[in-house]
N, C-alpha and C positions, 0 to 999 in steps of 0.2 A: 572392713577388715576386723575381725576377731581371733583373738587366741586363749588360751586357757588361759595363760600367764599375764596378769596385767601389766606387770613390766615393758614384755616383751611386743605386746599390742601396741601399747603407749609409741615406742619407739619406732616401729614400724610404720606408724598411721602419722608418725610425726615426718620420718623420711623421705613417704611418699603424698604427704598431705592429705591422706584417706579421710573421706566420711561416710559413715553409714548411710548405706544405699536402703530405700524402700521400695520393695518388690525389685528385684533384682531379675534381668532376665538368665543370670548364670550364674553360678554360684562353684566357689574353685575349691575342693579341699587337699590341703596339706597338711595331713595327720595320719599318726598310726592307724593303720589297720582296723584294730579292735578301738577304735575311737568313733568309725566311721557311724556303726548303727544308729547310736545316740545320737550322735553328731545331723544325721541325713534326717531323723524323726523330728527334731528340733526343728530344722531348717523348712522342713517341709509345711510344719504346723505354721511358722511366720508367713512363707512365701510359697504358697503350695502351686503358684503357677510357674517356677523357677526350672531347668534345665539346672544339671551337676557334671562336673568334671573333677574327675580324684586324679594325683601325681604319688600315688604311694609306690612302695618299690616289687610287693606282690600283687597279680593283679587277679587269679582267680577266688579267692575269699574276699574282697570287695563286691566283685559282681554276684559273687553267690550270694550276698549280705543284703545287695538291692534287690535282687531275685525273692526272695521272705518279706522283705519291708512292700510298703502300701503303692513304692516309686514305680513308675510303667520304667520297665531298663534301657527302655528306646531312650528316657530322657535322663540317663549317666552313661557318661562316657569315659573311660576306663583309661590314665595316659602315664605314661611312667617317663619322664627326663631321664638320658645317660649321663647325668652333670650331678655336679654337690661337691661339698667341701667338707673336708674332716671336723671343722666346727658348724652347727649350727645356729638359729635364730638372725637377727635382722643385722647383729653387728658384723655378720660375716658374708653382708648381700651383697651382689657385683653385679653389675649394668650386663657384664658379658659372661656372667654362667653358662648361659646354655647357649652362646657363637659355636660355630660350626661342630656343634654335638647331635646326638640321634637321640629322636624326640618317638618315643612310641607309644602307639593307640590302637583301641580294640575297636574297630568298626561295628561288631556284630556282640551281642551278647554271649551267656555260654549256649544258648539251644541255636546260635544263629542267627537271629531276628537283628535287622540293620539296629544301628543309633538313628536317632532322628534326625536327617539331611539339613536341618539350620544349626541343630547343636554341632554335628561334626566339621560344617562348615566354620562354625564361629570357635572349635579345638584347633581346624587346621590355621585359622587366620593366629591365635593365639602363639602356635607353636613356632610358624613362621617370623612373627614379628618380632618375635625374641632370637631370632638368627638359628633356629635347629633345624635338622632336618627331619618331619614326619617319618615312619617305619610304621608300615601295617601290621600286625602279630596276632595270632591269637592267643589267649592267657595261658593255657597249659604251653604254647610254645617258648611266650615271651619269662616264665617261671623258670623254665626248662633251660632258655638262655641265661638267664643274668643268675642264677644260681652259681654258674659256670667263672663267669667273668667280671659278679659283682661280690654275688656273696663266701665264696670259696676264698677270694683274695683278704677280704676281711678276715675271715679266721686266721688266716695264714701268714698276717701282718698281726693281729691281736697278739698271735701267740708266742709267735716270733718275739715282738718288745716286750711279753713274758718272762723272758728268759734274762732280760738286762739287770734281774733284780738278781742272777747267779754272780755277777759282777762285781771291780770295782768302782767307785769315781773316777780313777785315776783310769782305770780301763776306758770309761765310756766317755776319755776327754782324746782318746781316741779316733772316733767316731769320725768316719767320712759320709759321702754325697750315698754310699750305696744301701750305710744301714739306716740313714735317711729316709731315702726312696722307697725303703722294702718296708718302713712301719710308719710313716705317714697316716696313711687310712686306721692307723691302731688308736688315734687320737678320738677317734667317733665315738659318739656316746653312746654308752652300755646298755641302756634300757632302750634304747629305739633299737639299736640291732639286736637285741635279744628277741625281741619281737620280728622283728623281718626275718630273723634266720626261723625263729620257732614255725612262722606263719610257709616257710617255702621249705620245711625238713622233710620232704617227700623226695625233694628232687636234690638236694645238697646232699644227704646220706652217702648217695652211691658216689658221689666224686669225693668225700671225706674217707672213705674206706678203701680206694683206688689210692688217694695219698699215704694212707696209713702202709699201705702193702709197700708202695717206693719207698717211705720211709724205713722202713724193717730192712728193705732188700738193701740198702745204704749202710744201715747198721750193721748188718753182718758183713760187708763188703768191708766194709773200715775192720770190724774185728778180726776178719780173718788176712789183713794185709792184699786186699785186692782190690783194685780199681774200679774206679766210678768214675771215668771218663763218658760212659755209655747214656748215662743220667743228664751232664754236664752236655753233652752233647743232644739228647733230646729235647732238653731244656732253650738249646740253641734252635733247632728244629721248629719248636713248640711256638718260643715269639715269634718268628718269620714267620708267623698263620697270622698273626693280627695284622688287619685292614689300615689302609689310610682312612683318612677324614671320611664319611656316610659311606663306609662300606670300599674301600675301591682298593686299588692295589697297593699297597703298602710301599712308601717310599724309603728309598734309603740313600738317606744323608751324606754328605762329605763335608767333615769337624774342621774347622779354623780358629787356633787359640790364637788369642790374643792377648800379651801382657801389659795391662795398665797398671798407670800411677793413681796410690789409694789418695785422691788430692780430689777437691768439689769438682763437678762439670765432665770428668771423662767419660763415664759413660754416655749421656748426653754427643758429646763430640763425637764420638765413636758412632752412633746412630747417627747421627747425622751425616758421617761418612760412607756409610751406608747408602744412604739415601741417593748422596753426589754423586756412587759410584752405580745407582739403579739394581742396585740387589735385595732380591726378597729374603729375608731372617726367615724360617721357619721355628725354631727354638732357640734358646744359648739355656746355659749355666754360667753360674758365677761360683769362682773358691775364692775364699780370700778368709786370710786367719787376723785376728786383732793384734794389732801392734806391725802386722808386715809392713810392709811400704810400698808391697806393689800385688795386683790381683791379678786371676787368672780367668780372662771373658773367652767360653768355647761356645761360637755360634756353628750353627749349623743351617746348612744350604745347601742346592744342587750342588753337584761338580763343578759344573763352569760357571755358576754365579762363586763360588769358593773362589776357583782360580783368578775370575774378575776381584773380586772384592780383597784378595791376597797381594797382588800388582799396584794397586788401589790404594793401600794401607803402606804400605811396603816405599811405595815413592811418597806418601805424605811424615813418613817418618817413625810410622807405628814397630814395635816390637811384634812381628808377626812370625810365626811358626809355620812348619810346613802340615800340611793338611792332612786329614786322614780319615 
């Protein structure tokens, strides 16, 4: 395991007990983009018998990069995780990143020509073992997608917590679960997305100038006293497209709050009640303000796991709410 950062090595190699490998038969990188070149010519010259597999977030300037370098492309294989966290490096590593996420890989280079049948075998064991699910793509598709759904969201949360600085404190103590949620990913570091966005501006362009244009038709709708339900409602439209778990039909939930005592062990019991009462959680939130005395737990469930787990709570004593 190596990193530029020695710090950052250090800790890593220390978490998972790593030792450098000699002749390595794969070699994994996680690194920018414009890192790769160097990075692949280095590695080459140590381990020239080695097999490559890159997780960066564009995938046709990679393979264009192997395509020039001395590497046959059959032996990189090209893999992008739909996972990550708004912090990077090792202190923000989780056993389950990439559980039931879409794990995608380019089978074929850009002119076609397969990966090598033991390297993608030993991509696909890799992607699997870590609980994702493989997705075949090829790079202009897979560019084409996550422009859409990765990188578009990025700017639009960047720009968004932008705007907190027109603010007061006193405003931004304010602040609920929603402007939370919408600038989370604004936390990502500046220089690695300045590069992925730089490295995929062929294909984000045209969906930044599609927003710009709703934005304007919004502007003028608010100045001239006329509604924007139409927005607000396509918007509604727009999320009911996103998929359940690898791609499948998109579920939809039924919320069951539940108000707990802010006192050690309730959550814990609360799970556990769960458990007794045989219902699957699929998500919750938690509110809870400092100093209250009591929290607000909204899980979410089927319908009739909702109504079992309501009955459930209900006759053990819980503060439970009617569902929704």
């Amino acid at each position: 395991m190596e990193d530029t950062d020695p710090r950052a090595q250090k800790l890593a190699q220390d978490l998972v007990k790593s030792q450098k490998l000699v002749n390595p038969e794969i070699v994994l990188f996680a690194l920018p983009s414009s890192a790769l070149p160097e990075a692949l010519r280095g590695e080459l010259a140590l381990n020239p018998g080695s097999k490559f597999i890159d997780i960066g977030s564009v995938k046709t300037k990679p393979l264009l990069d192997v395509s020039r370098s001395s590497l046959s492309p059959t032996k990189f294989l090209a893999t992008h995780p739909m996972a990550g966290r708004e912090v990077g490096g090792a202190e923000s590593a989780r056993a389950d990143l990439f559980q039931s996420r879409t794990w995608v890989y380019m089978p074929a280079d850009l002119q076609g020509s397969p990966v090598d049948p033991e390297l993608l075998a030993a991509g696909l064991w890799i992607i699997e073992a870590l609980g994702a699910t493989p997705v075949a793509m090829d790079a202009a598709e897979h560019d084409r997608a996550v422009a859409l759904v990765s990188h578009l969201p990025q700017i639009v949360s960047s720009l968004l917590a932008g705007q907190l600085f027109l603010g007061e404190s006193s405003d931004l103590e304010l602040a609920g679960a929603g402007l939370r949620d919408t600038t989370r990913i604004a936390a990502s570091k500046a220089d690695l997305w300045d590069e992925i966005l730089a490295a995929n501006a062929e294909q984000l362009l045209p969906l930044l100038i599609n927003l710009q244009s709703d934005l304007s038709a919004v502007v003028q709708a608010l100045q001239n006293s006329k509604s924007i339900a139409a927005f607000i409602e396509k918007g509604n439209k727009g999320r009911a497209l996103i998929p359940g778990k690898h791609g499948g039909v998109a579920r939809e939930y039924t919320y069951l709050p539940v108000v707990i005592e802010d006192k050690p062990g309730q959550l814990a019991a609360l799970f556990d009640e769960c458990a007794s009462a045989k219902v699957n959680i699929e998500d919750l939130t938690i509110e809870h303000s400092p100093g209250q005395f009591t929290g607000l737990i909204t899980l979410s469930l089927s319908q009739s796991d909702a109504q079992i787990l309501s009955d459930h709570l209900i006759r053990s004593g819980w503060k439970v709410h009617a569902p929704r």
